[in-house]
Backbone as JSON, one array per atom type, in Angstrom:
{
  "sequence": "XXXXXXXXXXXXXXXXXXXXXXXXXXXXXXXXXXXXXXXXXXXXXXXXXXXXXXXXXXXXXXXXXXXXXXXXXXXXXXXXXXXXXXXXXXXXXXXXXXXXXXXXXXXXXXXXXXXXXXXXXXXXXXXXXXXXXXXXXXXXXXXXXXXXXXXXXXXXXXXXXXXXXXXXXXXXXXXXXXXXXXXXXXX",
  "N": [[97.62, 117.33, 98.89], [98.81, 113.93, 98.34], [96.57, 112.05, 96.63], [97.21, 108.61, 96.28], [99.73, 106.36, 95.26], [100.91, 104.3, 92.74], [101.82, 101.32, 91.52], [103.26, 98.46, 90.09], [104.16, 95.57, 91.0], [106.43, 92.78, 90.7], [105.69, 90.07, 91.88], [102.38, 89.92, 93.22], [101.12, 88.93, 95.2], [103.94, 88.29, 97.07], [104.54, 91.09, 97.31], [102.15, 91.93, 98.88], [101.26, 90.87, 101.41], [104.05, 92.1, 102.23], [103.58, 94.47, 102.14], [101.13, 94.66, 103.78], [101.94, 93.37, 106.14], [104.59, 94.17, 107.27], [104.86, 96.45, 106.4], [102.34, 97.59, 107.43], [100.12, 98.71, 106.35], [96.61, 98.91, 105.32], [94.48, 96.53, 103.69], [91.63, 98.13, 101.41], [90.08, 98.55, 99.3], [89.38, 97.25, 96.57], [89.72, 97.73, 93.1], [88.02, 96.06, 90.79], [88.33, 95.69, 86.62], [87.68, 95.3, 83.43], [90.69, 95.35, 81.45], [92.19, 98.13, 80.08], [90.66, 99.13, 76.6], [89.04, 96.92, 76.15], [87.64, 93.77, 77.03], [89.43, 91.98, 75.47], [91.76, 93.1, 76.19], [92.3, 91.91, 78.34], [92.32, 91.77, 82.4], [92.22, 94.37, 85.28], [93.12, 94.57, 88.7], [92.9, 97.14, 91.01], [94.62, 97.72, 93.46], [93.71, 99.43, 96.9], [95.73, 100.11, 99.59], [94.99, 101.93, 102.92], [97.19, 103.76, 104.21], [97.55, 104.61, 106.57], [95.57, 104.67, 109.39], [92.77, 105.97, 108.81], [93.9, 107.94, 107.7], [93.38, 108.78, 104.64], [94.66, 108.56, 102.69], [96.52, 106.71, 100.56], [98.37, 103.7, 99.32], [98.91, 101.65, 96.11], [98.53, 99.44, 94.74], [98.78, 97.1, 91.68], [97.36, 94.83, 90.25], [98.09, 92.71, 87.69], [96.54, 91.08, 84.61], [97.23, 90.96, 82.06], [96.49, 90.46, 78.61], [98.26, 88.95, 76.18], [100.49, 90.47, 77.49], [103.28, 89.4, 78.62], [105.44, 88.77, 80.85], [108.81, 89.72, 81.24], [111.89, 87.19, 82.52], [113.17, 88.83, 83.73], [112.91, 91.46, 84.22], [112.66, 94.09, 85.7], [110.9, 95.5, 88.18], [111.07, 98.02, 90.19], [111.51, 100.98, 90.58], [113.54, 102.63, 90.6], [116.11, 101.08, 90.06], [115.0, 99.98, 87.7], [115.03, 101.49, 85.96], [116.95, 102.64, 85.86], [118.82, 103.85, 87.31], [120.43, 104.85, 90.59], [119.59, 102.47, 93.47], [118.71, 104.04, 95.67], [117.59, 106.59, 94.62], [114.26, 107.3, 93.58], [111.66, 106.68, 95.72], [108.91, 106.35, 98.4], [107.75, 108.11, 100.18], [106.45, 107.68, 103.91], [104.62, 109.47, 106.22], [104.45, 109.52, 109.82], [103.34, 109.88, 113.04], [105.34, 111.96, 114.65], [108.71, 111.12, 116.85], [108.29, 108.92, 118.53], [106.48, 106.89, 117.0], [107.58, 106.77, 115.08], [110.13, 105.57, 115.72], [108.62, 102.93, 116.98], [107.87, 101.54, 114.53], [110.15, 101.34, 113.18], [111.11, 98.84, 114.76], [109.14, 97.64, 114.36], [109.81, 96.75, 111.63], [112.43, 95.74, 112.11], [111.38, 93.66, 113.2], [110.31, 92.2, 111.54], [112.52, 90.74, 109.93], [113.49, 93.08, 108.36], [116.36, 94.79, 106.92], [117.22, 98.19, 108.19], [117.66, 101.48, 107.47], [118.68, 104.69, 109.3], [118.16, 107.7, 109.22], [118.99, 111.03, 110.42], [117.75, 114.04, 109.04], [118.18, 117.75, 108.13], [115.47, 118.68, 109.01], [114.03, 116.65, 109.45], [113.16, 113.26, 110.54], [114.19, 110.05, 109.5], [113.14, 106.34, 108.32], [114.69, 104.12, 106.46], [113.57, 101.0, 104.18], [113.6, 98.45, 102.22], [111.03, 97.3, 99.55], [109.86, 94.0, 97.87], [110.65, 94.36, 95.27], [112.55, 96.04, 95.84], [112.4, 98.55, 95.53], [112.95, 101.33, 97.82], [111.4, 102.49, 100.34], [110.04, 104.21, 102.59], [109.45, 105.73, 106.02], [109.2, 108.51, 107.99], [109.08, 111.78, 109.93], [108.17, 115.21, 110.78], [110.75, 117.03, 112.17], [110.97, 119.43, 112.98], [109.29, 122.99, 112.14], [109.12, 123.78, 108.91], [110.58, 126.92, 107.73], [110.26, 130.74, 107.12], [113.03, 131.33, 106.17], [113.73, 128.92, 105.31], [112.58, 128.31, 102.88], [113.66, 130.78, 101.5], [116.23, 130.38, 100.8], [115.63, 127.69, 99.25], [114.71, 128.6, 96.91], [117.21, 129.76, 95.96], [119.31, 127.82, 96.08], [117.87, 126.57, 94.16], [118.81, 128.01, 91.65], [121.01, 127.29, 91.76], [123.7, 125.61, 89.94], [126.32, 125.03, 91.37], [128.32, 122.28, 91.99], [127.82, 120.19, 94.61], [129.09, 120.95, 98.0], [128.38, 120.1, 100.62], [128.57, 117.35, 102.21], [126.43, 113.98, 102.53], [124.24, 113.21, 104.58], [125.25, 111.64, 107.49], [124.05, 108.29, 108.57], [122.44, 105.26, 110.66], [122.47, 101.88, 110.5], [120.38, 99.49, 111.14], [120.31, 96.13, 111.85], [118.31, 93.04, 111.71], [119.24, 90.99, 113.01], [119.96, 92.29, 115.23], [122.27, 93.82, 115.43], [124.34, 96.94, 115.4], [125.27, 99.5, 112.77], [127.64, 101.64, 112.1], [126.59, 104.56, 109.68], [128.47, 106.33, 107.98], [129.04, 109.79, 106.64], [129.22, 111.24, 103.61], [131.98, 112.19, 102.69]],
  "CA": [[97.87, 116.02, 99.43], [98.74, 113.1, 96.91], [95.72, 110.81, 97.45], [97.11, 107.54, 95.88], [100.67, 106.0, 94.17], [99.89, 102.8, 92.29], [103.09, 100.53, 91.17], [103.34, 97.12, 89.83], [105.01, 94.8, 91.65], [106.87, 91.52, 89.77], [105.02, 89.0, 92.33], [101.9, 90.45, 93.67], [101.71, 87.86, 96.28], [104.53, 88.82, 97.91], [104.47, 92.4, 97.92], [100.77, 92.15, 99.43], [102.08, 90.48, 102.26], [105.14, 92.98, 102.72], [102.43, 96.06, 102.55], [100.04, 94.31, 104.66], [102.6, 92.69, 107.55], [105.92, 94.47, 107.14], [104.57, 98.25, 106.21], [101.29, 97.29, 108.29], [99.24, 99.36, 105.83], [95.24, 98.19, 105.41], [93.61, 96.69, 102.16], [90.64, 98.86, 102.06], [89.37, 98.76, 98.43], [89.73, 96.45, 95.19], [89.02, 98.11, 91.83], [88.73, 95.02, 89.7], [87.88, 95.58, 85.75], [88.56, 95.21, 82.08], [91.79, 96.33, 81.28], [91.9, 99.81, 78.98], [90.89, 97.96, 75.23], [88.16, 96.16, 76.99], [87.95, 92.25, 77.91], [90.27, 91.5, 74.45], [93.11, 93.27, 76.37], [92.51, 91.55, 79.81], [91.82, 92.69, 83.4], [93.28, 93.92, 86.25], [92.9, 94.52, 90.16], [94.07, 98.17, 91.51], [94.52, 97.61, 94.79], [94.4, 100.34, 97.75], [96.0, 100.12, 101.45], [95.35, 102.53, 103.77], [98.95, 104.4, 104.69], [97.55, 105.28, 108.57], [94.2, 104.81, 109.57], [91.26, 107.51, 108.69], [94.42, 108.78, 106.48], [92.58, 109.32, 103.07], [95.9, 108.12, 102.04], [96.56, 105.01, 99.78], [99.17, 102.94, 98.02], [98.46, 101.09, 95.53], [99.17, 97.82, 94.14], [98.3, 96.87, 90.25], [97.55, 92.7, 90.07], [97.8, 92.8, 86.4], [96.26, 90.29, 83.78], [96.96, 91.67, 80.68], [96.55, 89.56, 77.43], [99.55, 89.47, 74.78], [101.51, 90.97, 78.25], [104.33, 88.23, 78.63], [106.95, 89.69, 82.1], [110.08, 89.09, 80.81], [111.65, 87.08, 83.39], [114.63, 90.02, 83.86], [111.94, 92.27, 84.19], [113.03, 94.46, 87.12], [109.59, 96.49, 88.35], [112.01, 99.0, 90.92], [111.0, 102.43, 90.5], [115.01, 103.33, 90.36], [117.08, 100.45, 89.36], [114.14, 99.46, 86.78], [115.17, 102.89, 84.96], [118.71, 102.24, 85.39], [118.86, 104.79, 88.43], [120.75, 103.83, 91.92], [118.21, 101.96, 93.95], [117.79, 104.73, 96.15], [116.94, 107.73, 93.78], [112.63, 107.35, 93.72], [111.18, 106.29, 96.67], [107.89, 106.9, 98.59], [107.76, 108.23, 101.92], [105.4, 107.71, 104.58], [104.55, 110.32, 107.13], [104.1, 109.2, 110.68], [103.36, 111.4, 113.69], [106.8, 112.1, 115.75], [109.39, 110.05, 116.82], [107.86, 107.76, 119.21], [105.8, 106.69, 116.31], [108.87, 106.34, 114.0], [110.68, 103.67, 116.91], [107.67, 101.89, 116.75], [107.86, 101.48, 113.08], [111.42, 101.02, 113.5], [111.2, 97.9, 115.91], [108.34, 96.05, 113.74], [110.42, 96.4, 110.68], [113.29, 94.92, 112.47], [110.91, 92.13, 113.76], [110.46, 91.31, 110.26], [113.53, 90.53, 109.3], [113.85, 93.97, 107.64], [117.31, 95.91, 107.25], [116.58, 99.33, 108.4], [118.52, 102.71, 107.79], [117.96, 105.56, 110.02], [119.18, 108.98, 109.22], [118.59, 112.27, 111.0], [117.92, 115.3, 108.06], [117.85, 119.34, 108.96], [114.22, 119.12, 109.29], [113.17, 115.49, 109.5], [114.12, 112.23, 110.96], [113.63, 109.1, 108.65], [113.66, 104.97, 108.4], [114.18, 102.83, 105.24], [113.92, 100.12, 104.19], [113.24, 97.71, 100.43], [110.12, 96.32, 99.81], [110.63, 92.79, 98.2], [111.19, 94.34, 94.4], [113.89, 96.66, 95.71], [111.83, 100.15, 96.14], [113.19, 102.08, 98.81], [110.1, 102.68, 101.32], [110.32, 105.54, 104.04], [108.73, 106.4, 107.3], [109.33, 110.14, 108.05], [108.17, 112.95, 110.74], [109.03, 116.46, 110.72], [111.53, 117.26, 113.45], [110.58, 120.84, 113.14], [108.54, 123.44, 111.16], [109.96, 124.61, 107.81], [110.5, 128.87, 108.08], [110.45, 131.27, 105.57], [114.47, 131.27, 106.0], [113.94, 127.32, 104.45], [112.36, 129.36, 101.5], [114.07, 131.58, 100.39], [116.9, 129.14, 100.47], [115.04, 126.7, 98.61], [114.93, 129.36, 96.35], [118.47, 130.1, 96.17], [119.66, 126.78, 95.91], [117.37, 126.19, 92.82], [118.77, 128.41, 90.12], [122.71, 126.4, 92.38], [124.23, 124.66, 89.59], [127.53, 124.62, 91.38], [128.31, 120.94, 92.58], [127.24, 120.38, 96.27], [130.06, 121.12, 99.15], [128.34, 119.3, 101.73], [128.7, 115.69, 102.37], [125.52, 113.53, 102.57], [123.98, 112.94, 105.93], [125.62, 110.24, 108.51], [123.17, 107.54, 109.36], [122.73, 104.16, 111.14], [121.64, 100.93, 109.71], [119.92, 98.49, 112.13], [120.2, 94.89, 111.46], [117.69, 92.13, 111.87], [119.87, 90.62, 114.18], [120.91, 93.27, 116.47], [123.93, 94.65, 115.31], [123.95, 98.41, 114.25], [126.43, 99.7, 111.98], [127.69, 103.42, 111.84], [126.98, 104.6, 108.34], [129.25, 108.15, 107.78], [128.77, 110.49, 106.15], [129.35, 110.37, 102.03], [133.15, 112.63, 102.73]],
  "C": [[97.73, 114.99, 98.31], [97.08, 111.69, 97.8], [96.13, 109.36, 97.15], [98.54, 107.61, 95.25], [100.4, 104.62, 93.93], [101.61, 102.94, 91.43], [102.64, 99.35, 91.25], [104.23, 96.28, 90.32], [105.16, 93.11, 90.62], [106.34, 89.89, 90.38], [103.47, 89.59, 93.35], [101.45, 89.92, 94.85], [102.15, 88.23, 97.4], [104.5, 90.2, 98.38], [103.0, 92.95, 98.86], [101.23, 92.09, 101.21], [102.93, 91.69, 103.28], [104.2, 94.2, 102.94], [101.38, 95.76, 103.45], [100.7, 94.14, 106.42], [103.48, 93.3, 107.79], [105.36, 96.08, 107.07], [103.41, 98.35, 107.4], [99.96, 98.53, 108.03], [97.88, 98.08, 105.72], [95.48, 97.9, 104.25], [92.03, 97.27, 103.05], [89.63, 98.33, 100.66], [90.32, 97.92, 97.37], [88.76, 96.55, 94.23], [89.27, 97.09, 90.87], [87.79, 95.27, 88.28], [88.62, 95.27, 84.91], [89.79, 95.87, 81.86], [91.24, 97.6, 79.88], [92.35, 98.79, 77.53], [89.67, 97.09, 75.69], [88.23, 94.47, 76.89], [88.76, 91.37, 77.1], [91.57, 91.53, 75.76], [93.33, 92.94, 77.73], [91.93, 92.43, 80.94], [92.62, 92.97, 84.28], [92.51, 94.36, 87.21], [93.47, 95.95, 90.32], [93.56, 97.99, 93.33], [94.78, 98.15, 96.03], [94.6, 99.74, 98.99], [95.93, 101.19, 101.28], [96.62, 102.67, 104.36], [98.64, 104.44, 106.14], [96.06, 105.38, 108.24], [93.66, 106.17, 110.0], [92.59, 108.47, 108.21], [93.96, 109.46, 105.41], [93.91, 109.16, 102.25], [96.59, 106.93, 101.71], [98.07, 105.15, 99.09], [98.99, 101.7, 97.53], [98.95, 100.12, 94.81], [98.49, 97.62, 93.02], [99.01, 94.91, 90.55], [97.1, 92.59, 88.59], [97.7, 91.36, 85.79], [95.77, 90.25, 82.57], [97.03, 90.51, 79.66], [97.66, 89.86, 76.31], [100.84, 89.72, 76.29], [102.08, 89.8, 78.65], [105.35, 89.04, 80.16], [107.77, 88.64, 81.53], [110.54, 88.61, 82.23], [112.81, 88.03, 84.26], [114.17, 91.05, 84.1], [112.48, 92.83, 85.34], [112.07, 95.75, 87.36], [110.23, 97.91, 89.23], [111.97, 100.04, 90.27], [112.28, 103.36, 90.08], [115.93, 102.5, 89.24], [116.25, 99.87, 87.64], [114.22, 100.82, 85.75], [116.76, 103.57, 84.64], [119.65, 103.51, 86.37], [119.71, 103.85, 89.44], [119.54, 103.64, 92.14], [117.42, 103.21, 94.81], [117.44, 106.35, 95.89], [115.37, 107.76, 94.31], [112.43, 106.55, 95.01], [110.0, 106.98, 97.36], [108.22, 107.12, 99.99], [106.8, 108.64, 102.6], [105.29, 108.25, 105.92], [103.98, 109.57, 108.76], [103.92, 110.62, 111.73], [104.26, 111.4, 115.19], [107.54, 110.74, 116.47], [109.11, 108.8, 117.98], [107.29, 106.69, 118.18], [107.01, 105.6, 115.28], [109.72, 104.81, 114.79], [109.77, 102.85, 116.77], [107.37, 101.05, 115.49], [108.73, 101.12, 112.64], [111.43, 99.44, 113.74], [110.17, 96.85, 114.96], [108.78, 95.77, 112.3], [111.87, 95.18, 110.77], [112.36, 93.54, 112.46], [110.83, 91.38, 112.83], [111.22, 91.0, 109.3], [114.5, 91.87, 108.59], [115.26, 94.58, 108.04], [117.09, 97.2, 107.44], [117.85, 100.16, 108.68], [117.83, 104.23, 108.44], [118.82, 106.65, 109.76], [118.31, 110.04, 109.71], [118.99, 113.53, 110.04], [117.75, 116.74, 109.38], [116.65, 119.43, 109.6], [113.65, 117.61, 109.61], [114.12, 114.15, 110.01], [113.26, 110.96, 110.08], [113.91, 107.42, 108.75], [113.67, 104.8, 107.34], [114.49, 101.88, 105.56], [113.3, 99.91, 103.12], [112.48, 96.62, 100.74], [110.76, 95.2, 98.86], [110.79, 92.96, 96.25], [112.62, 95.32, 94.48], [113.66, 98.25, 95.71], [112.13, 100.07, 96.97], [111.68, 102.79, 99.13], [111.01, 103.75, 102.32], [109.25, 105.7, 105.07], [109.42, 107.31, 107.58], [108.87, 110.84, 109.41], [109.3, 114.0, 110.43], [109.57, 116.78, 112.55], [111.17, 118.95, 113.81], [110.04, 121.65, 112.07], [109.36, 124.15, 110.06], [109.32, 126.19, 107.77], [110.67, 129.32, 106.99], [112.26, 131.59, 105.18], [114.81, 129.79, 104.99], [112.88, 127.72, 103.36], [112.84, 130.06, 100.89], [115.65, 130.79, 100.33], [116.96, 128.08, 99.35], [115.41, 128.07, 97.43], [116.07, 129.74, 95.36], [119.32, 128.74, 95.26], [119.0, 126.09, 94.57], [117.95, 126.66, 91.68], [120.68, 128.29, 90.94], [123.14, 125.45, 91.38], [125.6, 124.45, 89.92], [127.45, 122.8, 92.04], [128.42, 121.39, 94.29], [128.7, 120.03, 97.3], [129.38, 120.89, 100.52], [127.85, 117.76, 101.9], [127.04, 115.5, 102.85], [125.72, 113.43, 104.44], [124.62, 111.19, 106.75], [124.09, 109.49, 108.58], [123.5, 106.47, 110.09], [121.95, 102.93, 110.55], [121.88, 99.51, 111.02], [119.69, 97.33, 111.25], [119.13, 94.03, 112.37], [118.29, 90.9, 113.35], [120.59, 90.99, 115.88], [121.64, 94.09, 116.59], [123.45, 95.83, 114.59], [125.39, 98.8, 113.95], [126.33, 101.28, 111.42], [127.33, 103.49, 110.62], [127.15, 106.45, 108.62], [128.72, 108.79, 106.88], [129.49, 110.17, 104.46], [131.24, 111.39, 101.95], [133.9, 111.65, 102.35]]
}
């Protein structure tokens, strides 16, 4: 189990906010010291939420106040596009428990303005949506248990360098306003 991902966000402010009201993760804990170099090279804040209460599962926010460190103001912190990736390559995804859970998670993302895409995988059903540097965020459950047939597969498909003959998954993308909009498949 990963206990912690820690990312810098380009306004820490806002993304507190968006992980606090919008994700509706906790703050639990604030590690504030010298930065690494000691009090020459500044300090910073690491800052955990709680993912789901009595989780043991954090993400983490860096409120940096490094010395000499200047943010360019082009600076783009995005986990994908900040590496010159599409946006939605890296992304974190957050496990809920079954799809009642997931609608619910659904419905208060909408409330907050959020655009939200919903796609139904082989094994899992998922939401996104972009926190406010442009990371792709996920809520998740497993739709059913992975078998040792989704092993030796996995398997299979690893030492697959032919190019992939099946189209990406259909989804739907719920708007803030109401309106939902087919999204097809990638054919």
């Amino acid at each position: 189990m990963i206990h912690h991902l820690a990312i810098t966000p380009k306004n820490f402010d806002v993304s507190h906010r968006f992980y606090t009201e919008v994700m509706g993760f906790e703050l639990v804990k604030i590690v504030k010291r010298q930065a690494m170099g000691g009090s020459k090279a500044g300090w910073t804040k690491h800052v955990f939420y709680e993912t789901a209460k009595g989780s043991g599962s954090y993400f983490v926010l860096w409120d940096l106040h490094l010395n000499g460190f200047e943010q360019d103001e082009d600076w783009d912190p995005s986990i994908s596009v900040g590496l010159g990736l599409p946006w939605w390559i890296n992304h974190v995804a957050f496990e809920v428990e079954g799809l009642d859970e997931l609608e619910a998670k659904k419905q208060h993302w909408l409330s907050h303005g959020q655009k939200v895409s919903e796609v139904v995988h082989e094994f899992i059903t998922s939401i996104y949506t972009r926190d406010p540097d442009g990371n792709m965020v996920e809520f998740t459950t497993n739709t059913r248990p992975l078998t040792d047939d989704d092993k030796a597969e996995a398997r299979e498909l690893l030492a697959d360098d032919e190019p992939a003959s099946m189209p990406d998954y259909p989804g739907v993308i719920y708007l803030p306003d109401g309106r939902i909009i087919e999204a097809p498949s990638s054919e």
